[in-house]
TIDOTI-674919 format. One record per residue (C-alpha): residue in one letter; x, y, z. Coordinates in steps of 0.25 Angstrom, whole numbers, plus 5000, padded with zeros to 4 digits. Example, Ala and Ser with C-alpha at 12.3 -4.5 7.8 and 13.67 -1.06 7.14 Angstrom:
BEGIN
A504949825031S505549965029
//
This chain:
BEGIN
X498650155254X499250065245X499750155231X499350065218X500150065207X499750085193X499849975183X501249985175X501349905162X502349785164X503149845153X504449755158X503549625156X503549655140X505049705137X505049655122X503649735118X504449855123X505549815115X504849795102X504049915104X505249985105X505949905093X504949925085X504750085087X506050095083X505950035071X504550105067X505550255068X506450175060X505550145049X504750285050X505950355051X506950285044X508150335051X509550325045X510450205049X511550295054X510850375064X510150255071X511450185077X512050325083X510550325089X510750185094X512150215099X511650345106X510550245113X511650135117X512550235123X511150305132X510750185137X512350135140X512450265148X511050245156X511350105159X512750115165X513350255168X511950325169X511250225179X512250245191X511850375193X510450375188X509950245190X508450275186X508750375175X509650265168X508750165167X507650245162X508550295152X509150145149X507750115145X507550225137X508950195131X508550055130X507250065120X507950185112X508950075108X507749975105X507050085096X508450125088X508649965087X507349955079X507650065071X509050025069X508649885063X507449925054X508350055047X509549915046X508449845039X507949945030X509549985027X509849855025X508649825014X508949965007X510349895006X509749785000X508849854991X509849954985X510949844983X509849744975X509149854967X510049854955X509149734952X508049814951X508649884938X508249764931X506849764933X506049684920X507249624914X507749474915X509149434922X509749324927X509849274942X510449174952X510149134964X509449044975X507949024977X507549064991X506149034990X505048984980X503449004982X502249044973X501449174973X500049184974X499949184959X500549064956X502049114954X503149074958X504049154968X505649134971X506549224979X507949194975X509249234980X509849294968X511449294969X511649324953X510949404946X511349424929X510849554923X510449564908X511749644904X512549524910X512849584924X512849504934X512249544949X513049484960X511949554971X511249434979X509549474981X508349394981X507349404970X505949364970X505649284956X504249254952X504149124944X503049064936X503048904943X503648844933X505048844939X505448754949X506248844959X506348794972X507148854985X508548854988X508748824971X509848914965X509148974953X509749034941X508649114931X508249234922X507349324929X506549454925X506449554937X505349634939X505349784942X505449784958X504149824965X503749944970X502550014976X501550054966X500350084972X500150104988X499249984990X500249894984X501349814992X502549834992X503049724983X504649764981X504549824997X504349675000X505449624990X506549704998X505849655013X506049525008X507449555002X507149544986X507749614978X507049614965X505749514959X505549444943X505249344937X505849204932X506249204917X506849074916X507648984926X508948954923X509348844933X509148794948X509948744957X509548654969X510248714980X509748664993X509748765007X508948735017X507948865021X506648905028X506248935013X506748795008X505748725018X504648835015X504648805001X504648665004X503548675012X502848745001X503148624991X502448545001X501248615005X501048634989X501148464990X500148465000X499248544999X498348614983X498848744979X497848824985X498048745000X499548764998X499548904997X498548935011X499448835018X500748905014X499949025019X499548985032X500648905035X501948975029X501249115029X501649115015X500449195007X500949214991X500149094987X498849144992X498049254982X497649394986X496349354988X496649254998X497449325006X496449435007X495249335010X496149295021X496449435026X494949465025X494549365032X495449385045X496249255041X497749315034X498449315048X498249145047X499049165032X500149245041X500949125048X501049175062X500949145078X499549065073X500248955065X501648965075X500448925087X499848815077X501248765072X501848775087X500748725096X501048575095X502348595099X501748685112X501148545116X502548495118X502848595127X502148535141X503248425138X504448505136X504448585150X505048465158X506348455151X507348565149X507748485136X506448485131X506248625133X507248655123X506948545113X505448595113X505948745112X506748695100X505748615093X504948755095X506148825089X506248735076X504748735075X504548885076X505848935065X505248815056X503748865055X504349015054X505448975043X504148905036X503549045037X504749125032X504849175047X503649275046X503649385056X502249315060X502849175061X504149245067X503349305078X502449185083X503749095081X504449175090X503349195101X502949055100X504549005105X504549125114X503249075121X503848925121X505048945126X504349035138X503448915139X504548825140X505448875149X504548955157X504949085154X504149205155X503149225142X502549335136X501849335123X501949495121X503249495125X503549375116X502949445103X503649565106X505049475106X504449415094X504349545086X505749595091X506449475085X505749485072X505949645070X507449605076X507749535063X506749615053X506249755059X505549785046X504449675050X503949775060X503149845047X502749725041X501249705044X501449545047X502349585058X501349695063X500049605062X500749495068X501349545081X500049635084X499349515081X500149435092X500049555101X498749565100X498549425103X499149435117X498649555121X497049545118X497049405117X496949375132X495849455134X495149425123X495249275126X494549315141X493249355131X493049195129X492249125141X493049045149X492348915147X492648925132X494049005133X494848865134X494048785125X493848755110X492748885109X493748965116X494948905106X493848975093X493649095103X495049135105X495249125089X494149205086X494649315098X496049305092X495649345079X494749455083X495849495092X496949495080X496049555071X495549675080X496949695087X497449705071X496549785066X497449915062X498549845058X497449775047X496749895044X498249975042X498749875033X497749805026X496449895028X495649765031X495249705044X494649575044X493149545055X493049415051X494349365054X493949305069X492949215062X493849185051X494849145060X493949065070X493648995057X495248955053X496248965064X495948845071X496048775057X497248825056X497948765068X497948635060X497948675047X499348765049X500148655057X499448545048X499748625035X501348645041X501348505042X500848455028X501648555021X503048515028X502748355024X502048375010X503048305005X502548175009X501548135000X500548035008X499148015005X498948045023X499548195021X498548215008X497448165018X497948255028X497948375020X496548385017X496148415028X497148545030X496548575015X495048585022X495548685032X496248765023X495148765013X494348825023X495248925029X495248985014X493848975013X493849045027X494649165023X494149175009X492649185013X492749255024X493849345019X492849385006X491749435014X491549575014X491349585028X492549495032X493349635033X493249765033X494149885027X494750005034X495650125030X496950155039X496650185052X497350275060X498750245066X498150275081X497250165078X498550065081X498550155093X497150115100X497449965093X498849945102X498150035117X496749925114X497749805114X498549845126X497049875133X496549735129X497749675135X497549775147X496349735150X496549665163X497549785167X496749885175X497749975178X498250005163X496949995158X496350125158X497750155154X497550095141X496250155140X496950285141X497650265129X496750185123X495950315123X497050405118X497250315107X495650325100X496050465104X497050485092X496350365085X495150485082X496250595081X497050535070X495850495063X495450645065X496950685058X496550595048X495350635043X496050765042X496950715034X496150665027X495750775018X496950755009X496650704996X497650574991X497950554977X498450424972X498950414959X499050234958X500050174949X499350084940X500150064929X499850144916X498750184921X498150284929X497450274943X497350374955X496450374968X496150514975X495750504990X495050624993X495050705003X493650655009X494050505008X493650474993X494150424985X494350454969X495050354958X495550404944X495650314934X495850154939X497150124932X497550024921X496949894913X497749774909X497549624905X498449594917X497449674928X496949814929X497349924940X496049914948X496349774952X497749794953X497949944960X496850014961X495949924970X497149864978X497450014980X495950054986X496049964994X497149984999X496750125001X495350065009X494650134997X493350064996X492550174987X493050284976X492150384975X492550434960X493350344951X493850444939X494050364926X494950484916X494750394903X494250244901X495850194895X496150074902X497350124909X496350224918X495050124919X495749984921X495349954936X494250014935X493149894933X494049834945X493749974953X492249954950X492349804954X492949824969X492749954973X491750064976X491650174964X490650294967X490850354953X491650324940X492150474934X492550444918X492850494906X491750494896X492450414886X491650274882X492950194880X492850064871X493649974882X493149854889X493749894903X492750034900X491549964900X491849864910X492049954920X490950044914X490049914916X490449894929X490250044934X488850034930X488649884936X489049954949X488350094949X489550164948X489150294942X489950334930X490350474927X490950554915X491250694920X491850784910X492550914910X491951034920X491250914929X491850894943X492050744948X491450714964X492150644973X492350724984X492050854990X493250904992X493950874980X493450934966X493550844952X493750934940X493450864927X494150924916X494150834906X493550784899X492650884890X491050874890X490550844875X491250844864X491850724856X492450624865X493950604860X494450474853X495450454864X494950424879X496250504884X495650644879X494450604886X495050584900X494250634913X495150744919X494950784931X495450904942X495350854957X495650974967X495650964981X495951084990X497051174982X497651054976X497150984962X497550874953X497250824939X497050694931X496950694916X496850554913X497350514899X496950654893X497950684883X498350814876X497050854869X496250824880X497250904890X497351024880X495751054881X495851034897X496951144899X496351234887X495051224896X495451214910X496751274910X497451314924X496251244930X497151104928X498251164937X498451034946X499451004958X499550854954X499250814940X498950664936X499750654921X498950624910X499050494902X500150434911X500950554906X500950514890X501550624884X500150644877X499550704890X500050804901X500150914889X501051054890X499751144893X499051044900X500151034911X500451174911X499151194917X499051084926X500451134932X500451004941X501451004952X501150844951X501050754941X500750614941X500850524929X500250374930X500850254923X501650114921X503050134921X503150044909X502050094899X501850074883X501550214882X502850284884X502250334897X502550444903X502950524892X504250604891X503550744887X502550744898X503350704908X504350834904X503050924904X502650874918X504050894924X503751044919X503051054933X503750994943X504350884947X503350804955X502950704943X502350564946X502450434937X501750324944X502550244934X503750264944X503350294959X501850214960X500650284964X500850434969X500150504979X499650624983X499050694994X498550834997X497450915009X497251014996X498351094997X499651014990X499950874985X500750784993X501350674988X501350544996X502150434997X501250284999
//
């Protein structure tokens, strides 16, 4: 009888997605491991010298052994080449950022620069943005910096700055960005990816200079004058979006409604608007085949179109990527070669992590490739879902947009919840509603803003109607993005989950496979498997209790995550003319934490340094019960959010001394402070709720604002009933708090104090600092590291670094 033969994977047919898997292993141990420099190239030598010995000496004699170990040899050389580039890059940036920071030195004070414009734009609020190439730089004592860096300079749009100008002005710099919070973004992290040294603002401009280069940013910021010409502020700014890919101009909430709404990948110029711009140019191509000549003038043409559009861009990773497949797939076409699309995004993504391997951890490169991959993989047996009366026509043309999205949407679904906790289910109608717009509107949008200088009453004619449809593509995205049932919300998921995401794909694409399929089913299996066993670990883990203690400023906010999933807020940060912390941290911080409900909000004292966010709190999230201090303060922000509280049936509690607080079983809330009856003190602070939370053997304790008076009846009372691991300090460690016997019978072994590192109030104080240090040497200043936290299973605190 004929012997059949199992199916094998044709693994030769795709040799560049082995070799960026490969590449791109090596440079995920490079980043997780960080390896020295020096001990990557004798491990890259060591490689070089195995697989010259199995390829020469060594195959003589043992020809099938050699090979092997040639191939082995082969992708260990792949792998240490990725870890060797992305090591060299992060060398070569700390390099930078210890040869530019003596400019941070200077934070808050004016000084003098020189240098040339490389780009001007506007932010979403209004301002204008320069990065100049600073060559000079004069300090205030009169020194003068010879270091060449780029700035970034904020502007009010008053000056006329343009590209290419050599500028001389008086700048303040700012404090360089850093981490506050864990929700925030990583503001200076970005500065340095983008090669900036330092950020401020312009004092005065001293003189320009017309100094004419021709550059990509040269012609963008042409283009941007033009579409400005062409089209209303508020038209300007989408097209600049979904033309350029350029976002700064649109607000917060626009990009969100777009997000929301399924649509933010049209606002991300990628293989969508390099198909639109390219496709007339594919018309040609029928005519170019018969002549060698032709071939190569159409490939050109190809060439000059694709680097222009991605030079437009700023040669995106997304623009990067479809520019590079869509000359890959012409010249196949072309020239007859052999095509395949995997392949050719895999060659794509080689090339771009070639000249950038840091790109492999930005989430644009990550949602743009998987999207692509998706694509090739699902689509075309998704696409066999549509009859075939209608695959070919017009319905079919709606059907096959409405299947890509859900394709995109569904194949992206980890990567979306991971990152932004979101995932959009209305996106398919939303894009059958706005994609084929856009197949006009982009290239007709291009075109307008390239020959805005000509002002003819035919162009304003022909510009109303790309108005209509971008009218109603932001009509689109707003209304459908601020429905409530546009999205829905999710914590992190497990990282197996990526797991069973990659096996379904491969399945999917399978499907027409019989002899691998079960295979993948196999594994498929395998993969739900540790899916429920990580979740499993999880939930074990998940009797840790989390302390967050949020920098806000002089103020004071932390958020507890109990052991059993709830969550507890004490005290919602600070008050200002210029914004409050609920809008500005503590809210962007819940979210970012999938909080959607605290269970107990604990309020120590109505001052508006402890209460600022509240009425924001009260406005967009869930609150179970208020926990206060009994003090009726005289303040307007106190009976707003009072007001509030009762328009919302929020039940409002005012526990005092020898109460205990419910939030969750396993935790217990000691109030200590402040006393029942008796006459309430002319000072809030002496009033403040203080509170005990114990979980397990381990125990931490807030005292609000209380000051001496009111922490000398608390230790004459409780005593060695205060003794805490982790004590949050009193009144932003004024020397008026924290006192000797008060602290003597805490003994914490942490201490964390909460405020601005710039404060009127001479904050903290020098004495209570010193008593603190009496007891150990693990003190916390939010002032100078951010938010701190802390985690422990109810045996020790641990601390943990966000």
């Amino acid at each position: 009888m004929r012997q059949l033969q199992s199916y094998r994977f044709p693994f030769a047919s795709f040799p560049a997605v082995r070799i960026l898997t490969v590449f791109a292993a090596g440079i995920s141990a490079a980043h997780f491991f960080e390896p020295e420099l020096s001990s990557l190239f004798p491990l890259f030598a060591g490689f070089v010298v195995l697989w010259i010995i199995s390829e020469f000496p060594f195959r003589r004699k043992y020809p099938l052994a050699a090979s092997r170990m040639a191939i082995v040899c082969y992708h260990l050389l792949i792998f240490s080449s990725g870890m060797a580039l992305l090591v060299l890059g992060e060398y070569s940036q700390n390099r930078f950022i210890e040869k530019t920071s003596p400019i941070h030195l200077y934070a808050w004070e004016s000084i003098k620069i020189s240098g040339e414009t490389e780009s001007a734009g506007t932010s979403s609020s209004g301002r204008s943005v320069y990065i100049v190439n600073v060559d000079e730089t004069e300090f205030p004592e009169g020194g003068i910096w010879k270091q060449s860096y780029k700035l970034r300079l904020y502007g009010n749009r008053q000056e006329d700055i343009q590209t290419g100008q050599k500028i001389a002005a008086h700048i303040r710099l700012y404090e360089f960005p850093e981490r506050r919070n864990p929700h925030e973004f990583d503001y200076g992290g970005w500065l340095h990816q983008q090669q900036i040294a330092s950020h401020g603002e312009l004092d005065s401009l001293l003189s320009t200079e017309n100094k004419f280069r021709f550059g990509w940013q040269t012609v963008r910021t042409a283009i941007y004058k033009n579409t400005e010409k062409v089209f209303s502020r508020e038209h300007a700014s989408l097209v600049k979006a979904l033309v350029l890919g350029d976002k700064e101009e649109l607000t917060p909430e626009t990009k969100q409604h777009f997000s929301r709404a399924g649509l933010s990948h049209i606002m991300a110029v990628s293989g969508l608007h390099v198909g639109f711009i390219v496709a007339p140019f594919w018309l040609l191509i029928p005519y170019l085949w018969h002549s060698k000549k032709g071939k190569w003038l159409g490939l050109l043409l190809l060439t000059l179109i694709l680097t222009g559009y991605a030079g437009l861009t700023g040669f995106s990773a997304s623009v990067s990527r479809a520019s590079l497949m869509a000359w890959l797939l012409t010249y196949g076409r072309l020239f007859h070669k052999v095509r395949n699309s995997v392949n050719l995004t895999a060659i794509a993504a080689i090339l771009l992590l070639l000249m950038n391997p840091r790109q492999f951890f930005d989430v644009g490169f990550q949602l743009s490739f998987s999207a692509v991959f998706i694509i090739l993989l699902v689509m075309p047996e998704a696409q066999r879902l549509i009859p075939a009366k209608y695959r070919f026509g017009k319905a079919g043309g709606l059907l096959t947009i409405i299947i890509v999205s859900v394709v995109v949407q569904a194949g992206l679904f980890p990567l979306l919840i991971y990152y932004f906790g979101e995932f959009s289910i209305i996106g398919p109608v939303a894009n059958a509603l706005v994609v084929p717009l856009l197949s006009v509107t982009v290239p007709a949008a291009l075109v307008y803003s390239l020959g805005g200088t000509f002002e003819l009453p035919v162009v304003d004619a022909a510009v109303i109607p790309i108005q209509f449809s971008l009218d109603w593509i932001q009509t689109t995205a707003e209304f459908l993005g601020s429905l409530e049932a546009s999205y829905i919300t999710l914590n992190h998921q497990p990282v197996s989950l990526f797991f069973i995401w990659t096996v379904a794909i491969t399945g999917i694409a399978a499907l027409r496979l019989p002899n691998i399929r079960w295979k993948i089913l196999a594994v498929l299996l395998l993969a739900m498997n540790l899916y429920w066993v990580e979740l499993s670990i999880r939930k074990g883990f998940h009797q840790n209790m989390e302390i967050t203690f949020l920098d806000v400023g002089q103020g004071d906010a932390a958020h507890i995550k109990t052991p059993n999933g709830r969550h507890i807020l004490v005290d919602a940060g600070r008050w200002s003319p210029m914004g409050n912390s609920g809008d500005q941290v503590l809210i962007p911080y819940l979210k970012s934490e999938r909080v959607k409900k605290i269970d107990a909000l604990i309020l120590s004292h109505p001052h508006a340094d402890h209460i600022g966010g509240v009425a924001s709190l009260i406005k967009n999230v869930q609150i179970d019960h208020i926990y206060q201090s009994s003090y009726e303060y005289d303040s307007e922000l106190y009976k707003q959010y009072m007001q509030l509280a009762k328009s919302k049936q929020i039940p409002v509690s005012e526990p005092v001394e020898g109460e205990m607080i419910s939030a969750d079983p396993a935790v217990k809330i000691f109030v200590l402070g402040p006393e029942s009856g008796g006459a309430i003190p002319s000072n809030p602070n002496n009033h403040s709720l203080v509170f005990k939370i114990v979980y397990g053997n381990t125990s931490l304790l807030f005292s609000g604002d209380a000051e001496k008076e009111q922490e000398a009846k608390i230790a004459q009372k409780y005593g060695d009933f205060l003794r805490s691991e982790i004590y949050k300090v009193g009144h932003h460690a004024s020397n008026t708090s924290s006192t000797e016997r008060f602290i003597d019978n805490i003994q914490p072994d942490i201490t964390v104090a909460s405020l601005a590192y710039r404060n009127y109030f001479g904050h903290p104080g020098i004495e209570t600092v010193e008593r603190l240090n009496k007891y150990g040497n693990r003190q916390n200043y939010t002032s100078l590291t951010g938010a701190i936290r802390y985690h422990t299973n109810g045996s020790g605190f641990e601390k943990l670094d966000w």
